[in-house]
N, C-alpha and C positions, 0 to 999 in steps of 0.2 A: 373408626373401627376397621378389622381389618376382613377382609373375605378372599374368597378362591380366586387367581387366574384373573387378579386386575390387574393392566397395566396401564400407568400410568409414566410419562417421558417427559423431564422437567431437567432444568436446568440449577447449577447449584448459581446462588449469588456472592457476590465480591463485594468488595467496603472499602472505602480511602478515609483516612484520618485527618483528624481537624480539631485540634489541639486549644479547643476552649473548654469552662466550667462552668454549669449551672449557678445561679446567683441567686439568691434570695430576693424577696420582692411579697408584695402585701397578697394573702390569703384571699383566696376569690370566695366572693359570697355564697353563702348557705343555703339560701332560701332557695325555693322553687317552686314553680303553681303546675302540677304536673296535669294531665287531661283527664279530664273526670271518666273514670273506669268504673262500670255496671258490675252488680253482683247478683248471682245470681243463684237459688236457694236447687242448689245440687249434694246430695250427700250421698256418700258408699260407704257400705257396711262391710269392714272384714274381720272374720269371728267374732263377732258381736260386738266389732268397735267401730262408731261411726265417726266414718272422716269428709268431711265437709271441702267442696271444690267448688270456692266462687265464681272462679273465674274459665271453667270447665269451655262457656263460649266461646273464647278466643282460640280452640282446638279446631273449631271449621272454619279453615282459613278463607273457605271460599263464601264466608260470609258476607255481605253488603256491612254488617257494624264492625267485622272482624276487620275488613280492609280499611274502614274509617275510621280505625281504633290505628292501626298502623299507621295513615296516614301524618297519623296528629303526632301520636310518638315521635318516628321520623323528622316533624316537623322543629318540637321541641329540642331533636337531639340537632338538628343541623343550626338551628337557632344557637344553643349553648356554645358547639363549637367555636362557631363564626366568633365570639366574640373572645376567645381565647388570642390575644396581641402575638401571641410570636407564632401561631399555627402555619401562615402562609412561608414564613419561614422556614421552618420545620419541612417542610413540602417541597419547595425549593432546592434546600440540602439535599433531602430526598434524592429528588431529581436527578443532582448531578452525582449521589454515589452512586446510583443504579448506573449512568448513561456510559457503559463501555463496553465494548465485544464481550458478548460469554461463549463459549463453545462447550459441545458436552463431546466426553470421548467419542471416538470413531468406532466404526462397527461394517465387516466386511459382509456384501451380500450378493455372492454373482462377480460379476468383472468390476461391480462397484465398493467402493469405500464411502459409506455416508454419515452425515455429523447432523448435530442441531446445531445454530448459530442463531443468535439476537444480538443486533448491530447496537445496541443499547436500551432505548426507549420503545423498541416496538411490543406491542400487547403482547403477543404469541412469538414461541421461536421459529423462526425455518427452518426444514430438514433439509439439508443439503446431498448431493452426492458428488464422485469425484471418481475416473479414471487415474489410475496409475501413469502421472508426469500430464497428464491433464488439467484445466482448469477447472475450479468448481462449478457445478451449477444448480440452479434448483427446482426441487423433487417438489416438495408439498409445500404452498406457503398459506398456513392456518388464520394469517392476518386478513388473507381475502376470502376465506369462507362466507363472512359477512358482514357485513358494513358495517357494524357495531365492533367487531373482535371477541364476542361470546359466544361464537361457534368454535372450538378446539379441538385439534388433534388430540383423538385419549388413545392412541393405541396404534402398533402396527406390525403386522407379522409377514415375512420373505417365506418364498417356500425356498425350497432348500437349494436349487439351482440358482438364485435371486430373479427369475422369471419375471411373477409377479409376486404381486403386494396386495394385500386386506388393511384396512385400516379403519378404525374408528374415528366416529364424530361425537362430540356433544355439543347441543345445542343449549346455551344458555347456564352451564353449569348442572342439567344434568343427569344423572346414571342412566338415565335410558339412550342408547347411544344408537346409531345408524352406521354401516357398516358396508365403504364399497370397496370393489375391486379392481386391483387396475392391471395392467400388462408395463412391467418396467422400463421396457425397451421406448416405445411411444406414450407413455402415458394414458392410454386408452382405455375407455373404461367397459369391466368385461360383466356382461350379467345386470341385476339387475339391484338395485339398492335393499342391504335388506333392514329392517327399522327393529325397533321394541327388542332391543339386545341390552343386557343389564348384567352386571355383576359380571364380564366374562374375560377371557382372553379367547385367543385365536390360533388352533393348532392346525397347522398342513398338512393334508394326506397326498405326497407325490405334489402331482400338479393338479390332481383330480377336484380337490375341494376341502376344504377345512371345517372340524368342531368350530361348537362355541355354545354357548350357555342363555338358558335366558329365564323367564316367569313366565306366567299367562299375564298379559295384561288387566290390570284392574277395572271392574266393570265402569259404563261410563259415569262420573260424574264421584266418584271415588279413587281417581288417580291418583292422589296425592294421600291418600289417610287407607287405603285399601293394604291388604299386607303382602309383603313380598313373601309367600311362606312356602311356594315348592319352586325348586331351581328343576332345570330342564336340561339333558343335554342333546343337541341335534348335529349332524352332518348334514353341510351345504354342497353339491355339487355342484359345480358351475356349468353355468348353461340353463338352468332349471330354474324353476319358482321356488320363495321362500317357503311359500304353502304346502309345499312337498316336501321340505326336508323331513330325512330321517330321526328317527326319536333313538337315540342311541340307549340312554340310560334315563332314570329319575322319572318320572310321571307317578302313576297309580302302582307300578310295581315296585318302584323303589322309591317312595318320598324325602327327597332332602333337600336340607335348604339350599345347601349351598353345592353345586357341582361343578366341577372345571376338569381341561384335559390338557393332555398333551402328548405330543407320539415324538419318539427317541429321535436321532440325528441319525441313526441308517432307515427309518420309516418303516419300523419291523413293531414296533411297538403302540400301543394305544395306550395313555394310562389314566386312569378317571380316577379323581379327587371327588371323595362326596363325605360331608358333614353335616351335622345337626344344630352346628352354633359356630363359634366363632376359634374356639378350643377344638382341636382333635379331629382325623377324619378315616375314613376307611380308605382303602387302597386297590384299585382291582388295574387287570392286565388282558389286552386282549394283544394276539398274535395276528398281526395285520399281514407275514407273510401266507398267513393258511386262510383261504376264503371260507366263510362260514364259520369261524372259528367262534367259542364259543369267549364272553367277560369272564375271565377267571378272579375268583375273589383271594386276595392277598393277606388282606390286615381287615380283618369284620366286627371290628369295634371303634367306640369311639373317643377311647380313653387317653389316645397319645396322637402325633402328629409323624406323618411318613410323607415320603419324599422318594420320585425315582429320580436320579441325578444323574444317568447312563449308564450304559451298557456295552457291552462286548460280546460280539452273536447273543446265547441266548442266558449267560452272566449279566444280572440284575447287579446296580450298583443303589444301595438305599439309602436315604439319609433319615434316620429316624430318633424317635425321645421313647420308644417303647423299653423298660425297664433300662431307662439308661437318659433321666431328666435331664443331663448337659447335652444331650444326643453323640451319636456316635455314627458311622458308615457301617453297612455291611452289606454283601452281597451273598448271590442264592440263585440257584437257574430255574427261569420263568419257567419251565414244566412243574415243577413242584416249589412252588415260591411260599407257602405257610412259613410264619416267624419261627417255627421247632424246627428249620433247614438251614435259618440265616447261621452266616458266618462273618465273625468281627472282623473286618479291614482295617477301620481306625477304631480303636474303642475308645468307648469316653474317657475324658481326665476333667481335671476340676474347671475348667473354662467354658464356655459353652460355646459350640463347634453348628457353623453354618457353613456350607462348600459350595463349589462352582467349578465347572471343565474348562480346558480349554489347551488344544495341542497333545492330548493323548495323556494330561496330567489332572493329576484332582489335586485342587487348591484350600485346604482349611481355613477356614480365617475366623479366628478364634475371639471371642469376649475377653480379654482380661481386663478387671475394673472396668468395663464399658469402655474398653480401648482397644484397638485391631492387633492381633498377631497375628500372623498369616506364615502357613507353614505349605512348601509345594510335596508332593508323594508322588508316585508313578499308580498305573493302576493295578499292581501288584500290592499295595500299600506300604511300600519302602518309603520312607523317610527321604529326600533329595535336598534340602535346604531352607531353612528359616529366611524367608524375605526382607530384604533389607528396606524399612520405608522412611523416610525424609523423618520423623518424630514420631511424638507420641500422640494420633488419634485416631480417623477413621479412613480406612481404606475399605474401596468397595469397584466392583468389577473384575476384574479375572478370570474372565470367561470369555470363550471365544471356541471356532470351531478344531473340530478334531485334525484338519489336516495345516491349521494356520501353525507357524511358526512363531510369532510374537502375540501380545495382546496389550491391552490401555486399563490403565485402573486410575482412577482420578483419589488423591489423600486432601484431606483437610483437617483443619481441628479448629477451635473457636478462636484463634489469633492467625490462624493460618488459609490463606484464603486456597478453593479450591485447584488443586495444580493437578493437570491429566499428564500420565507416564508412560513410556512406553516400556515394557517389559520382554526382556530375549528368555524365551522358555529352556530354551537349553541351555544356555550358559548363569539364569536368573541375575541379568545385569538391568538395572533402570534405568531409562534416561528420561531428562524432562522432555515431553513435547508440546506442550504447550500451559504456557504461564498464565497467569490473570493479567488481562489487561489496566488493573486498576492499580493505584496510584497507593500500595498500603506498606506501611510498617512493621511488621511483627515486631521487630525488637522492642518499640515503646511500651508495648502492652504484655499483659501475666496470664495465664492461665493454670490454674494450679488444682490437683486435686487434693482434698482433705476428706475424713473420716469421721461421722459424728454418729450419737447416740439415738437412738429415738427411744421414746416412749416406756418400749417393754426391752432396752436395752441391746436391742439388733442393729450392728455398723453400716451403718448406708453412707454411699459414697456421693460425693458433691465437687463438681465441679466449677469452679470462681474464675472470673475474669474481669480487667481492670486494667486500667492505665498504671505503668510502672511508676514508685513514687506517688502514688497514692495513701494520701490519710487517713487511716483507717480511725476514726475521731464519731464514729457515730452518726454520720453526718452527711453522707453519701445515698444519693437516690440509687434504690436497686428492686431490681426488678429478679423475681424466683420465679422460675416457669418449670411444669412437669407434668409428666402423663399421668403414671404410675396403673395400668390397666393393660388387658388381653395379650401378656409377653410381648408388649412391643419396647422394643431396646433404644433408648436414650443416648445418644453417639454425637461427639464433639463434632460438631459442624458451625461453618463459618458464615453470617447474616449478614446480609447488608443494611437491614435494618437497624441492631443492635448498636453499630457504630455509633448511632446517634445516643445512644445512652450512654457508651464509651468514651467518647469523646467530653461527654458533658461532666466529666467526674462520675459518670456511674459504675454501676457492679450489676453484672449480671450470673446468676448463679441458679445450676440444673442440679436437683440431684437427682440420680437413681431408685427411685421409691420400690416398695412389694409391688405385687399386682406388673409391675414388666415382666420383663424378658435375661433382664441382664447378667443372671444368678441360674438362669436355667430355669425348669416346669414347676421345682418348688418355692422359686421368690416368687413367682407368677400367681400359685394358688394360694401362697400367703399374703395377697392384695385381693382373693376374691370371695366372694357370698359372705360367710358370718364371717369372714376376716377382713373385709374390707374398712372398718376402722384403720386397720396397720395403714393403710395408704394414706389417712388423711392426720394420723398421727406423724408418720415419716417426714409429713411437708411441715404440720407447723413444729416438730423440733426442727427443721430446717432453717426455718424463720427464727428459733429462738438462739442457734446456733450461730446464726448472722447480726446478730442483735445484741447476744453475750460476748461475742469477740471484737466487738466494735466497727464493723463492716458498714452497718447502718444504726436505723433504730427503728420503731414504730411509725417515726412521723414522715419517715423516708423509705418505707418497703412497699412495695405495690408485688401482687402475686395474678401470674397467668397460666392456664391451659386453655386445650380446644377438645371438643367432644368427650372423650372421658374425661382429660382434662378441664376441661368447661365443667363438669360433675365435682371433680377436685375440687376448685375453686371455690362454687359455691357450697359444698358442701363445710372448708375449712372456713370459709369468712361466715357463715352462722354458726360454727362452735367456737371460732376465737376472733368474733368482729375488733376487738381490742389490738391486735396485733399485727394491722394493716391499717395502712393509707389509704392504699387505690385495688381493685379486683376489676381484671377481666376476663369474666367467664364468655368464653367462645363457643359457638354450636354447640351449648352444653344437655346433656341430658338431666334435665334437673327435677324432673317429678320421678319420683322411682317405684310408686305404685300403679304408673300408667303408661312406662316406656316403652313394654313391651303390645302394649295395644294399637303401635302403629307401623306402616310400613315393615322396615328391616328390624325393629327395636327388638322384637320375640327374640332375632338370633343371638342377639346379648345375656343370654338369663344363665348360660354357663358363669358368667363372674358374675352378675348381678344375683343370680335369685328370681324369683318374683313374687309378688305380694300371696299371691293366689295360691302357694305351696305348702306352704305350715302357718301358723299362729307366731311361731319363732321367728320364720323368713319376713313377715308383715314387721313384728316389732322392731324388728333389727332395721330395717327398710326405712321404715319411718321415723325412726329416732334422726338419721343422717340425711333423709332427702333435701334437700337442699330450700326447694317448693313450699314445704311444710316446717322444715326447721326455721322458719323466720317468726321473728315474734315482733311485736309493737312495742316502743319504747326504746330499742335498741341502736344505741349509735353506729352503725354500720360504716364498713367503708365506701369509700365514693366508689361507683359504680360505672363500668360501660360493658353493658352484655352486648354481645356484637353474634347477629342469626341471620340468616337468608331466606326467603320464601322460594322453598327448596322440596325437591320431592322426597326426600327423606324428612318426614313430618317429625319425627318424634324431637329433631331440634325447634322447629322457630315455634312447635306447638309449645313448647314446656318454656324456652324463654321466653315467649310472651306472656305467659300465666306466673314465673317467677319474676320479671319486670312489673307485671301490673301490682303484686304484694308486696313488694321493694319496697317501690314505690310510695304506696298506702301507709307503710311503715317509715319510710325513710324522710317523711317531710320533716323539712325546715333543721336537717341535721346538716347532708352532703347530697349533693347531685348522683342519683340512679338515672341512668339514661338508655338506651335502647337503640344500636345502629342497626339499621333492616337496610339487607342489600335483597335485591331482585333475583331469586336462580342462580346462587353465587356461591352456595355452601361446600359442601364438600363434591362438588365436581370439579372436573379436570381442569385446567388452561384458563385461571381468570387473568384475566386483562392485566399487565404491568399498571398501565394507569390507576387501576384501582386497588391495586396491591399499594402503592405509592399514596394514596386517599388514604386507603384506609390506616396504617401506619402514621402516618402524620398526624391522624386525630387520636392515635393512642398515645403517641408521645409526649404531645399536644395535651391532652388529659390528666399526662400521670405527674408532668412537670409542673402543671398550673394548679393541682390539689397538694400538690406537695409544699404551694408555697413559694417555688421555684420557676426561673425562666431560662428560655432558652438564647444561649452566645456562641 
């Protein structure tokens, strides 16, 4: 899901080729004795329809049977694997595509230039830094936080001189993060640790001390199922206690869930991000040069998404979807900033337009088909030149500060591994600066996009990839993965993982479903509440579309997402269990009359709905959850939900409760299985080794129900 002012610092991965083909080879057995799951006589009534939840116990995870209930799963699912013949294999490969130098673009801060770097196999990257005609050296290395490597760097913000440094920790994978400060020069640490910081980023005031966001903590013994329901925003001084910071915004006078900030590149500006869900947020401005100055409010609704992207003295630069769903730029002078003052700099066209500074220029880089153009303008909003990028996929970066000369944007696309660039802003010339260290082919391999129907006859676009010279004979393991939820955009990026289906004769294929981003605010709202059928319709014509052109078939398609995706999944393999092989639903959200009853789940109910709203919003709900759409007797496909015991409950709660149903229904057809990772969900920096785990058992999974091994 997505929220305000997180950042997150991750590295893209690379893949080398390996020019073998899955084989056929005899059908792994059916049978399964799964661990005797309790039921328990729990019912809720909504408008007078009562819905029965047996399994409502595995919702307190901190229960003594909940945890022995886990236990035994676990137990079963590591059992299963282990006895899959070419797993360790599969692991191995692994191994050695992952083991080569990654670099992520460079980024100037102060007198230094600093990078992340993973020498291969290590859990966490290091950030490095680097004088100019200097050797490297290293700044933060997240690998020694702690002896395990599930303490990671999620965050880090320079004040503007590169002085010092703030950065976040997570411990264990998750959101609630700790946050110190250091003095760059020595690494010395300034102040004092401050904890229970969630959902934030971190904005510089001068050198004086930085915003940042957080909750009240949840009372004890409700940490993990307590709701995250008002975001906070404070200023930290340095020098002072946590217990003192200032309450800038949000509490009792402005309740929202989500708040975040951020103050401009001359320190003239404050700007506070506050929203009520996951969709759309209000916009306010304080004037940091006038003391006492008062938050002036900008955008006092919650119906569209804004953006300050810079300024020029007291020239607002906006990025907004306010009567203008692909968005557009416009700017307005902070004394009087209301939307009846703004004036278009870029106005919308039909692509949807996301931007970034850097060198005194604003950079468009536009959606076409879910593929980058990137247009550079001055900040008069003159037109200066269309970016020339290596092909056709995703460019991201282009930003940098106002007085640099160049900047790094890293391109990739799903045969193309990721390559960092250097770009001269005034002359818009690129050069490579640094390559993938890995050992990979493009030319062997295709990536193609095509155009297909769905359901109510809307073109959604899909993206295919394969080894060149491939048969399309029906015959080919493939794997369909996709979000399709809260506008987030689906962009050709390059796996290391995937190779392993690549190579094996597989097909891998994304497409752009409603409910993203990729079409702008209105493909977005057409994947959400009573439209959210379109999403689950989009993927299985997807599937039928792979299926009729001979790509694959039924007994070779396995289908994955993660979090809303994970919802996808299960949602499509109970309306068309016939039409898959294998499903991996990931941290999925799969009870959809109880999501929003835990932690962050409430902030979800702009796409979702929720049961509690109408009689219409319930039926609609329940006809598709996932949880409830399971019935007895149904040949399903083989299964591995894969959840973490995670402080964002509303996942391992609802997979465990759709696991233990599966299950109940799913004997003696195909293996439902259930991987439980430890605090491993959607936080920041999980360990390479268990990325490589866990991967290996999916591949592992989807080849040995298919019938297939791995060469």
């Amino acid at each position: 899901m997505k929220h305000f002012a997180s950042l997150t610092l991750a590295l893209a991965a690379f893949v080398y080729p390996y020019s073998t083909y899955a084989q056929h080879t005899s059908p792994p057995s059916t049978t399964m004795t799964y661990p005797t799951t309790k039921k328990t006589e729990v019912t809720d009534t909504y408008f007078g329809t009562p819905v029965k939840d047996p399994y409502r116990w595995l919702e307190d995870d901190r229960a003594a049977d909940t945890k022995a209930w886990v236990e035994s799963q676990n137990k079963l699912t590591h059992d299963y694997l282990s006895k899959i013949p070419f797993r360790n294999e599969i692991k191995t490969r692994l191994e050695h595509l992952w083991n080569y130098e990654k670099y992520s673009a460079p980024f100037k801060e102060g007198s230094y230039t600093y990078f992340y770097k993973n020498d291969g196999l290590q859990n966490q990257s290091v950030l490095y830094r680097q004088k100019k005609g200097g050797e490297p050296e290293i700044f933060l290395d997240p690998n020694k936080f702690s002896k395990d490597a599930t303490t990671s760097l999620a965050g880090i913000e320079f004040t503007k001189d590169g002085t010092m440094a703030a950065y976040q920790i997570s411990e264990g994978g998750s959101d609630w993060r700790k946050v110190i400060v250091l003095k760059t020069d020595n690494k010395s640490m300034v102040g004092d640790t401050l904890k229970d910081v969630k959902f934030s980023g971190l904005a510089w005031r001068g050198n004086e001390g930085f915003y940042y966001s957080s909750y009240d903590k949840p009372a004890k013994g409700s940490q993990l199922s307590g709701l995250t329901q008002y975001h906070k925003l404070y200023f930290h001084k340095l020098g002072t206690s946590q217990k003192d910071d200032q309450l800038i915004f949000g509490g009792d006078a402005t309740p929202r869930r989500y708040i975040g900030a951020s103050v401009t590149d001359d320190n003239r500006f404050l700007v506070i991000y506050a929203s009520k869900s996951t969709t759309g947020n209000e916009l306010y401005i304080q004037d940091l040069s006038k003391q006492g100055s008062e938050i002036l409010k900008v955008v006092d609704n919650f119906d569209s998404n804004h953006s300050v992207v810079d300024n020029v003295g007291s020239k607002l630069y906006i990025h907004t979807n306010l009567a203008a769903p692909n968005y557009k730029v416009v700017t307005v002078d902070a004394s009087n900033p209301a939307p009846a003052n703004w004036k278009d700099l870029i106005p919308e066209t039909k692509n949807v337009l996301s931007v970034s500074t850097g060198g005194g220029k604003i950079f468009a880089n536009y959606l076409k088909d879910a593929t980058s153009l990137v247009i550079q303008y001055d900040v008069e909003g003159n037109m200066e030149r269309t970016v020339t990028l290596p092909g056709v996929g995703s460019a991201t970066g282009f930003s940098a500060k106002k007085a640099d000369k160049e900047l790094y944007y890293t391109f990739t696309s799903y045969v193309f591994p990721p390559t960092i660039f250097k770009y001269n802003i005034a002359s818009g010339q690129s050069s490579e600066f640094k390559k993938s260290g890995v050992d990979f082919d493009p030319s062997k391999f295709e990536s193609k996009q095509v155009f297909y129907k769905s359901k109510d006859g809307t073109s959604i676009p899909m993206i295919i990839t394969y080894k060149k010279g491939l048969v399309m004979n029906g015959n080919n393991p493939t794997l369909l993965y996709a979000y399709g939820g809260f506008g987030v955009n689906l962009t050709p990026a390059f796996s290391t993982s995937n190779i392993i289906l690549l190579e094996q004769g597989g097909i891998y294929a994304v497409p752009n479903l409603r409910g993203g981003g990729e079409y702008g605010e209105n493909w977005h709202l057409a994947g959400t509440k009573m439209k959210k059928q379109n999403v689950f319709d989009d993927f299985i014509a997807a599937a039928e579309y792979l299926i009729d052109n001979k790509y694959t078939s039924s007994n070779y398609l396995a289908i994955a997402g993660g979090s809303n995706g994970g919802l996808l999944v299960g949602a499509t393999m109970s309306q068309r269990p016939d039409l898959f092989k294998v499903a991996f639903p990931a941290v999925g959200v799969l009870d959809m009359l109880r999501y929003n009853k835990f932690t962050a789940g409430a902030g979800w109910a702009y796409d979702y709905g929720t049961a509690e709203e109408s009689k219409e919003m319930f039926d609609y709900l329940l006809k598709y959850s996932p949880y409830h759409a399971l019935k007895p007797g149904v040949s399903y496909p083989a299964t591995m939900i894969t959840t973490a015991d995670h402080d964002d409950r509303v996942v391992p709660a609802h997979s465990f409760k759709f696991a233990a149903r599966l299950q109940d229904y799913h004997k003696g057809v195909s293996p439902a299985i259930i991987r439980i990772e430890t605090n491993a969900g959607h936080g920041a920096g999980k360990p390479t080794g268990k990325i490589i785990e866990e991967q290996a058992d999916k591949w592992a999974f989807m080849l040995y129900n298919m019938g297939l091994t791995f060469k």
